[in-house]
NUMI-407396 format. One line per 8 residues: their letters; for each residue z, y, x of N, C-alpha, C, CB. Coordinates in nm, 2 decimals. Glycine has a CB too. Example, Ala and Ser with C-alpha at 12.3 -4.5 7.8 and 13.67 -1.06 7.14 Angstrom:
REM NUMI-407396
as> 0.78:-0.57:1.32:0.78:-0.45:1.23:0.78:-0.33:1.32:0.90:-0.45:1.13 ~ 0.71:-0.22:1.28:0.71:-0.11:1.37:0.79:0.00:1.29:0.57:-0.06:1.41
END
This chain:
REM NUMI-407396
xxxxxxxx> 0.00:-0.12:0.08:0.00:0.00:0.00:0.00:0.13:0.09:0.12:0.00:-0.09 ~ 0.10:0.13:0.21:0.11:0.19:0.30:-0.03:0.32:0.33:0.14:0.08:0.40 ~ -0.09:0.14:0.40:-0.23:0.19:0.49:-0.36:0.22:0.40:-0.27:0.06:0.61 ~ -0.33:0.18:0.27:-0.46:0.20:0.16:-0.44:0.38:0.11:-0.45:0.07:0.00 ~ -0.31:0.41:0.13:-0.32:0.54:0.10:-0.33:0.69:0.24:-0.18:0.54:0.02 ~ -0.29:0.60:0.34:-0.36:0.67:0.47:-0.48:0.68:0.47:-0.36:0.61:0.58 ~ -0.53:0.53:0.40:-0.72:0.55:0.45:-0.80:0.65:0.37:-0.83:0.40:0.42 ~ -0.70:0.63:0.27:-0.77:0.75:0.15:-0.78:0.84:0.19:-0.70:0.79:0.03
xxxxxxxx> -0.64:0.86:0.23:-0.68:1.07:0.27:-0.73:1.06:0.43:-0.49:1.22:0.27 ~ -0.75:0.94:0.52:-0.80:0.96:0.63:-0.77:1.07:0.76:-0.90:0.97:0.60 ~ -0.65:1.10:0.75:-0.60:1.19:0.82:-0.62:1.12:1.01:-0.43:1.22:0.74 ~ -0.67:1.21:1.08:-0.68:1.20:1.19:-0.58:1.10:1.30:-0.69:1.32:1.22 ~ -0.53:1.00:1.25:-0.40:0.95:1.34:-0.46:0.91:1.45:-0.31:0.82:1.29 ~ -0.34:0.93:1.49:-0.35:0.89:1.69:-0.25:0.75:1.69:-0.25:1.06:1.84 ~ -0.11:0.78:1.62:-0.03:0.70:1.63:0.03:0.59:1.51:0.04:0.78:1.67 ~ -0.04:0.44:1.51:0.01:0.46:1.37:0.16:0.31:1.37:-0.17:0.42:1.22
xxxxxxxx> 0.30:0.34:1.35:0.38:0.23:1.34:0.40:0.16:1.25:0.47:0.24:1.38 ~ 0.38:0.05:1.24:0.44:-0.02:1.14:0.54:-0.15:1.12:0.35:-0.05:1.09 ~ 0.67:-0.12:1.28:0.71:-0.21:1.29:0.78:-0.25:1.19:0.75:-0.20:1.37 ~ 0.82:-0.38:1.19:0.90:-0.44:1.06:0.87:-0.43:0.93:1.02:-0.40:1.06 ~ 0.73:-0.36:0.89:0.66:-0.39:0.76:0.61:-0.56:0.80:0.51:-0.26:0.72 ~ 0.67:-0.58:0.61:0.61:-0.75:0.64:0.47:-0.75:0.65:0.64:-0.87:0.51 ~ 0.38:-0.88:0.69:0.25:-0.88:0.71:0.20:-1.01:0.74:0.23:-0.79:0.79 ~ 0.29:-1.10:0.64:0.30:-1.26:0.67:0.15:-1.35:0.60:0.48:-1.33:0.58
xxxxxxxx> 0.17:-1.46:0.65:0.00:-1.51:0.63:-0.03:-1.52:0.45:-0.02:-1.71:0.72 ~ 0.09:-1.47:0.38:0.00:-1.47:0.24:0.00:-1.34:0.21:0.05:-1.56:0.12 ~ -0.01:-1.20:0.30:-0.06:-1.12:0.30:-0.18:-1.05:0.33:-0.02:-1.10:0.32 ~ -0.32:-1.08:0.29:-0.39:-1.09:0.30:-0.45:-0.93:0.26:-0.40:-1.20:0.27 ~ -0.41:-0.87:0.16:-0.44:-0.70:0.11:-0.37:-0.67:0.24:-0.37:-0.61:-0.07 ~ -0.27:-0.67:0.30:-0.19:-0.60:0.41:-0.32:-0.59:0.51:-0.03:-0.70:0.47 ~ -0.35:-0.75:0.55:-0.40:-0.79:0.72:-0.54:-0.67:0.67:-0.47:-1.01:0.78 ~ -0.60:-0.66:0.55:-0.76:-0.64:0.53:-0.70:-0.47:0.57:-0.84:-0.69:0.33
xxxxxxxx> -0.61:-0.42:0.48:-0.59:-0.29:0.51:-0.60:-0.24:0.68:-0.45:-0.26:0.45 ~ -0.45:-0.34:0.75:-0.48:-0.27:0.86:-0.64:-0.32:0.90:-0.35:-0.30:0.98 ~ -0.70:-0.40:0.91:-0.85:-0.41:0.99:-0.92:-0.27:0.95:-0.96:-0.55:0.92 ~ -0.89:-0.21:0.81:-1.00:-0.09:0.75:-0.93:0.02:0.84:-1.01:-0.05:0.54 ~ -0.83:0.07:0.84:-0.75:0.16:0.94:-0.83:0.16:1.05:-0.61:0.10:0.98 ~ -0.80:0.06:1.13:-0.84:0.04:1.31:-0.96:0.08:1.24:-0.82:-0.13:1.44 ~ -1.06:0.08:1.17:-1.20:0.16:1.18:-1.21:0.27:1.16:-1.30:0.12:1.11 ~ -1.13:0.29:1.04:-1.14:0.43:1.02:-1.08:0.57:1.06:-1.13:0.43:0.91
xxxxxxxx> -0.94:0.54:1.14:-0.89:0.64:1.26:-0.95:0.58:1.44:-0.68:0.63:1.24 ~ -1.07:0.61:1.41:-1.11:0.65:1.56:-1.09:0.69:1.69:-1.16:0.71:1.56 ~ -0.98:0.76:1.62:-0.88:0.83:1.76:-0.76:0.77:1.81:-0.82:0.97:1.73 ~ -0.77:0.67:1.72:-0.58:0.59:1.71:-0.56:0.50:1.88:-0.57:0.41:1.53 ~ -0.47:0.59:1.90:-0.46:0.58:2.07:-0.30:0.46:2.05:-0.42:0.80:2.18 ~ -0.22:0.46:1.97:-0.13:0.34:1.94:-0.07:0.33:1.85:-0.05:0.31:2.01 ~ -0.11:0.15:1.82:-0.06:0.08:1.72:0.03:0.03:1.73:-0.13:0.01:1.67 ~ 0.16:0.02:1.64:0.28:-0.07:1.68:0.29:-0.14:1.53:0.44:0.02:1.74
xxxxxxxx> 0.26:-0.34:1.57:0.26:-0.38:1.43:0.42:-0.49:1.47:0.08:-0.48:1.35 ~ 0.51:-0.44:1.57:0.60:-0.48:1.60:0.72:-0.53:1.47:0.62:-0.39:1.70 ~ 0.73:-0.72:1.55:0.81:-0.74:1.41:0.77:-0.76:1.27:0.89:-0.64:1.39 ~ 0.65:-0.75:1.25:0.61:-0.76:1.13:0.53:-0.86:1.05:0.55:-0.68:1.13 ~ 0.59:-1.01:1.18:0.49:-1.14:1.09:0.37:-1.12:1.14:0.47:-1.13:0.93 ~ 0.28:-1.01:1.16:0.14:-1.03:1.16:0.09:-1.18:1.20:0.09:-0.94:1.26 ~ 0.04:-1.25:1.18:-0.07:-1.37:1.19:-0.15:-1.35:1.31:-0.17:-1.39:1.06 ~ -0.15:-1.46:1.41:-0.25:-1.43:1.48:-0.36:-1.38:1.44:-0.27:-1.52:1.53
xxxxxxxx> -0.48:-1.45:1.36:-0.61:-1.45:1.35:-0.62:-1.26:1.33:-0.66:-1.56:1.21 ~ -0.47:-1.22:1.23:-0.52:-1.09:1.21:-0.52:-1.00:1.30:-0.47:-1.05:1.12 ~ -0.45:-0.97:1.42:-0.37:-0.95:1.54:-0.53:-0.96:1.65:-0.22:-1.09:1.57 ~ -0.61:-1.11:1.64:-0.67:-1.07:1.72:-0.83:-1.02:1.67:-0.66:-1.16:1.80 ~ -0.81:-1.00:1.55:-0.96:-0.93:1.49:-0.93:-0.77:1.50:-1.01:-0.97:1.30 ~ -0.79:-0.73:1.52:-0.75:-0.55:1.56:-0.80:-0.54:1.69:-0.56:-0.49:1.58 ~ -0.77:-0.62:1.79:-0.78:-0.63:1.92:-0.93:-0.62:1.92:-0.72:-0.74:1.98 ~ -0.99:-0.70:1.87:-1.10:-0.73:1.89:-1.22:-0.55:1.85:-1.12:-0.88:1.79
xxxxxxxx> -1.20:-0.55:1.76:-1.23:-0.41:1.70:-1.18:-0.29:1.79:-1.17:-0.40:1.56 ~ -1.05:-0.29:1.84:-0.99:-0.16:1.95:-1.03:-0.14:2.05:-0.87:-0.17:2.00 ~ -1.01:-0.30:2.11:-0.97:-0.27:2.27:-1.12:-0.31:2.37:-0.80:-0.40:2.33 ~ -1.20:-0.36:2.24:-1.35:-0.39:2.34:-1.43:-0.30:2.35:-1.44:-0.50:2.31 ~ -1.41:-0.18:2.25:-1.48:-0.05:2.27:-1.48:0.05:2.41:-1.44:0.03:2.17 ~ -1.52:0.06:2.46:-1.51:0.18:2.62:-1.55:0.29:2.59:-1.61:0.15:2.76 ~ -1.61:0.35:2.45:-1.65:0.48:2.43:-1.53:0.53:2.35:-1.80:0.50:2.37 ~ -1.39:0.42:2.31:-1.27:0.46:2.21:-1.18:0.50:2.33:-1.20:0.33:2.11
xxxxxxxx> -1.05:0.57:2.26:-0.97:0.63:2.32:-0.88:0.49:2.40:-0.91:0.74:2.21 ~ -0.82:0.50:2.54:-0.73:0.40:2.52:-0.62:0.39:2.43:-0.69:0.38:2.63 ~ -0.61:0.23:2.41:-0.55:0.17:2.32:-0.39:0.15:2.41:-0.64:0.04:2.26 ~ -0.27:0.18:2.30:-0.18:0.09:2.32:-0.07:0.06:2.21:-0.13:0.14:2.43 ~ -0.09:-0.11:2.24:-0.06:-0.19:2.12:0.08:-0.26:2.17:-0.21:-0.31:2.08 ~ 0.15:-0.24:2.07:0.27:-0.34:2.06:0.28:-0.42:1.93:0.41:-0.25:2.08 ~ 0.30:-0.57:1.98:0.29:-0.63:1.88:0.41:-0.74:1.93:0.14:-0.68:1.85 ~ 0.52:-0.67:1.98:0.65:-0.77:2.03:0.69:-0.84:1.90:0.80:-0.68:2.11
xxxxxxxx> 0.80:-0.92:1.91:0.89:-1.01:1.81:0.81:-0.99:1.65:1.09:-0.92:1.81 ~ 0.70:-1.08:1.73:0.61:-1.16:1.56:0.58:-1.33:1.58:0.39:-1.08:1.52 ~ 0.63:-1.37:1.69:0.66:-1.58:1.70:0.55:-1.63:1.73:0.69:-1.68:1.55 ~ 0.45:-1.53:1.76:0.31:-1.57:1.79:0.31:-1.78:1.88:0.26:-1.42:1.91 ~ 0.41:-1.75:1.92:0.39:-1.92:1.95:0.29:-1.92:2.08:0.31:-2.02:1.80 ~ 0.28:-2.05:2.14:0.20:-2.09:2.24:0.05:-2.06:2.23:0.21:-2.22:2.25 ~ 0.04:-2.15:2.09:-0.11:-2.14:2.04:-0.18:-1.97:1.97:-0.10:-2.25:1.90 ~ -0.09:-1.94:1.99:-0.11:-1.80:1.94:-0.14:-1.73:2.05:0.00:-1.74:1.86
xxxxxxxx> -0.07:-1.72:2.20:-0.09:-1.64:2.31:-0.21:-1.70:2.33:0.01:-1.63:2.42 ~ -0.27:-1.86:2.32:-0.36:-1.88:2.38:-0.48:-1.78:2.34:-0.39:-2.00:2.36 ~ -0.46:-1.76:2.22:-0.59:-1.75:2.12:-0.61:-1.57:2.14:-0.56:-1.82:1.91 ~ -0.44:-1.52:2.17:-0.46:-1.39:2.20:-0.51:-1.35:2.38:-0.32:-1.32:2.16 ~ -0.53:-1.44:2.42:-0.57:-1.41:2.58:-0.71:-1.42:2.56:-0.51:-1.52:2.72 ~ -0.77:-1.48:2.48:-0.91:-1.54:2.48:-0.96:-1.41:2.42:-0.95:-1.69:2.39 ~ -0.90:-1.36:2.32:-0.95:-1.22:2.29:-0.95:-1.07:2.40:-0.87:-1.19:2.16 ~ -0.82:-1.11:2.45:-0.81:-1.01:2.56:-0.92:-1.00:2.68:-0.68:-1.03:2.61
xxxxxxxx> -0.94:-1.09:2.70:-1.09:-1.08:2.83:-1.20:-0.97:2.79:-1.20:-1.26:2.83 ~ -1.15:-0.94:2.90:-1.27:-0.84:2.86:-1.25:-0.67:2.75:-1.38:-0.96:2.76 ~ -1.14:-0.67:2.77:-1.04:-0.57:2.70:-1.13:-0.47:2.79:-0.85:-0.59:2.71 ~ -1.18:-0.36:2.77:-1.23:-0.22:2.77:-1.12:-0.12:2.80:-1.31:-0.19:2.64 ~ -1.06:-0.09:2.67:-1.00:0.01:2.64:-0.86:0.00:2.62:-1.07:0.06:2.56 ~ -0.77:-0.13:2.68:-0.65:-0.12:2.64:-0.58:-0.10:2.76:-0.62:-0.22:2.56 ~ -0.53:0.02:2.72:-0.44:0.08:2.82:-0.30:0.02:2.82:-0.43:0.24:2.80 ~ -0.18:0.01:2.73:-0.06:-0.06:2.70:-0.09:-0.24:2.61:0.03:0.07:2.60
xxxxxxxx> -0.03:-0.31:2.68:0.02:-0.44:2.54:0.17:-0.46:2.60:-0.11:-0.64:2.52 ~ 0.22:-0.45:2.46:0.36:-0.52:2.49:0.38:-0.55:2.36:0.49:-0.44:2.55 ~ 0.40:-0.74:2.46:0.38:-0.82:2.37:0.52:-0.97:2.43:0.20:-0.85:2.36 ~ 0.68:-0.86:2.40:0.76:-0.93:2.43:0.79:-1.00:2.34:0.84:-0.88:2.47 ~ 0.92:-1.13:2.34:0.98:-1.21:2.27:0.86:-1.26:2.13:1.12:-1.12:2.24 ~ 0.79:-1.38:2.17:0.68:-1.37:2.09:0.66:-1.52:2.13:0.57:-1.25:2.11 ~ 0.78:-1.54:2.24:0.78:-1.75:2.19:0.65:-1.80:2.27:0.74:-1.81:1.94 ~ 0.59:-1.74:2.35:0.41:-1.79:2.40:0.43:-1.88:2.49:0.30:-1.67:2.48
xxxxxxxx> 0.56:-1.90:2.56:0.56:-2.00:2.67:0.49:-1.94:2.77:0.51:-2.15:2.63 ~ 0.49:-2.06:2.92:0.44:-2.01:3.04:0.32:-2.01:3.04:0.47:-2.06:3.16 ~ 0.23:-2.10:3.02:0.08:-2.15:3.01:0.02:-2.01:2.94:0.06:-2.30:2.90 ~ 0.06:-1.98:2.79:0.03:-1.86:2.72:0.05:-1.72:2.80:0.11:-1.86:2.60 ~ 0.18:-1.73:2.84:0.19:-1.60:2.94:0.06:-1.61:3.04:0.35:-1.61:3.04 ~ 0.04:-1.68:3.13:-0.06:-1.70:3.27:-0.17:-1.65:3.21:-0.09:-1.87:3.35 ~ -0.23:-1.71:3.07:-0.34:-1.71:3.02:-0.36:-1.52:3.04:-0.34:-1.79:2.85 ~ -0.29:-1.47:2.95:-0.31:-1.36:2.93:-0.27:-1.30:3.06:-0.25:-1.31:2.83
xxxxxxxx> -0.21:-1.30:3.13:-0.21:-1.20:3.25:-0.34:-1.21:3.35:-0.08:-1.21:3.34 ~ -0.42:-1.38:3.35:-0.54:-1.35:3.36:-0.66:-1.31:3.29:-0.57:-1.41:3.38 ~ -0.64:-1.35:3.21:-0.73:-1.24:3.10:-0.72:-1.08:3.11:-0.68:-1.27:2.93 ~ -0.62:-1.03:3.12:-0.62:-0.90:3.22:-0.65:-0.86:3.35:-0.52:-0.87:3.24 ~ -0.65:-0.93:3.41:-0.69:-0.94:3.56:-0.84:-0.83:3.57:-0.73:-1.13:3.60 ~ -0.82:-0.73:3.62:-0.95:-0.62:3.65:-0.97:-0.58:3.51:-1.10:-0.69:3.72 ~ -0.89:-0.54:3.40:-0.91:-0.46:3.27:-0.93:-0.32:3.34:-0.77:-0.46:3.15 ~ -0.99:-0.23:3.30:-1.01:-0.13:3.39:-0.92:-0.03:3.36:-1.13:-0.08:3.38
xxxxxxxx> -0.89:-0.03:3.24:-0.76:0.08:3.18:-0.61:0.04:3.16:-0.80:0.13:3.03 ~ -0.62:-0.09:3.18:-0.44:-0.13:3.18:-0.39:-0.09:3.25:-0.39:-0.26:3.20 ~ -0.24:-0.02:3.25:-0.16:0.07:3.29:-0.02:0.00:3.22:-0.22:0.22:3.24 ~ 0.00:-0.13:3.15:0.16:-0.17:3.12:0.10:-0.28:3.04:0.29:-0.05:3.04 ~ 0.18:-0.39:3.10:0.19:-0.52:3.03:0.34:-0.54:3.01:0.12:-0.63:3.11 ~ 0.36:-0.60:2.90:0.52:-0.63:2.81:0.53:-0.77:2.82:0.54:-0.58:2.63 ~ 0.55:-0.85:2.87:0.52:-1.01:2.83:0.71:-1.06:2.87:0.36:-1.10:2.98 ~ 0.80:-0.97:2.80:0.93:-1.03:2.88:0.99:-1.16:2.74:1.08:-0.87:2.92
xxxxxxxx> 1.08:-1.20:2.80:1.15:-1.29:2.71:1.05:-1.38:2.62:1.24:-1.20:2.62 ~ 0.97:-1.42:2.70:0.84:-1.53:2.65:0.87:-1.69:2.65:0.70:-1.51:2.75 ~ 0.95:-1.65:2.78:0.94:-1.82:2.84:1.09:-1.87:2.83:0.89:-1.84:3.04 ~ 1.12:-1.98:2.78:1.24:-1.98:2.77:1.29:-2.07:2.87:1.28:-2.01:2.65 ~ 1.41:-2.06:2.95:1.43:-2.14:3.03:1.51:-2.27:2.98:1.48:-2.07:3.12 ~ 1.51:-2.36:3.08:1.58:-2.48:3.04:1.74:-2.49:3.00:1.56:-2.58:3.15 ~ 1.86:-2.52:2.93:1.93:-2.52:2.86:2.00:-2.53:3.02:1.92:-2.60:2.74 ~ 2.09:-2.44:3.05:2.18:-2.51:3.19:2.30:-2.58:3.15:2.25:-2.40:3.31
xxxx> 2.32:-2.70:3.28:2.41:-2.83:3.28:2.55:-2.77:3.34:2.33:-2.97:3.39 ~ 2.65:-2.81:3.25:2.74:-2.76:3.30:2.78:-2.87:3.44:2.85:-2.74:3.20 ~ 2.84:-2.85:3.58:2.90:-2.92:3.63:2.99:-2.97:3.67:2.89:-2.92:3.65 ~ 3.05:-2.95:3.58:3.22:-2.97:3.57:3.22:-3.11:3.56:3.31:-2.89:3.45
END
């Protein structure tokens, strides 16, 4: 409802947050809204859908639309604490290759494990405009043994 009444009046954003609005996989008017947004504010230099459930698939069709443009403003996206999971960092590194225009991702506590982490920090590897990667509290370490 939010973002359908932004698009209406289309006001020039640079910045748009929406942490902790829900945006879970049977949100489907939500995911479609934010995709129409990322087109129709041009200038939107950062998105924060932090906390908000987003769904992979929807997460990486923003990306996909933002951050592969080089004639758009840099992007910086926070999409920390949404559970994205293993399978989810995979699928978000695969979109990140080749990232153009994303200047920030922080994309902490989001459960991706080490494999998911590596993926994406190669998939960054020579981005031309990255300037801050967030990848903390991803990997969880092994439970420690007391030795007593």
């Amino acid at each position: 409802m939010i973002l359908e009444a932004l698009h209406a009046s289309a006001p020039p954003l640079q910045c748009l947050a929406l942490d902790g609005c829900a945006m879970g996989e049977r949100d489907e008017r939500a995911r479609l809204a934010l995709l129409s947004a990322c087109t129709a504010f041009a200038g939107l230099r950062r998105l924060s859908v932090a906390g908000t459930g987003i769904p992979t698939d929807a997460l990486c069709a923003v990306l996909a639309l933002l951050a592969h443009n080089p004639s758009r403003p840099p992007l910086s996206l926070d999409c920390a604490r949404n559970r994205l999971g293993p399978s989810g960092g995979l699928r978000l590194a695969a979109v990140l290759r080749g990232a153009a225009s994303l200047e920030c991702l922080e994309a902490a506590d989001n459960e991706l494990g080490a494999h998911a982490v590596a993926a994406i920090a190669e998939a960054l590897r020579g981005a031309p405009s990255l300037r801050s990667l967030g990848l903390a509290r991803n990997i969880r370490s092994p439970p420690r043994r007391d030795s007593s």
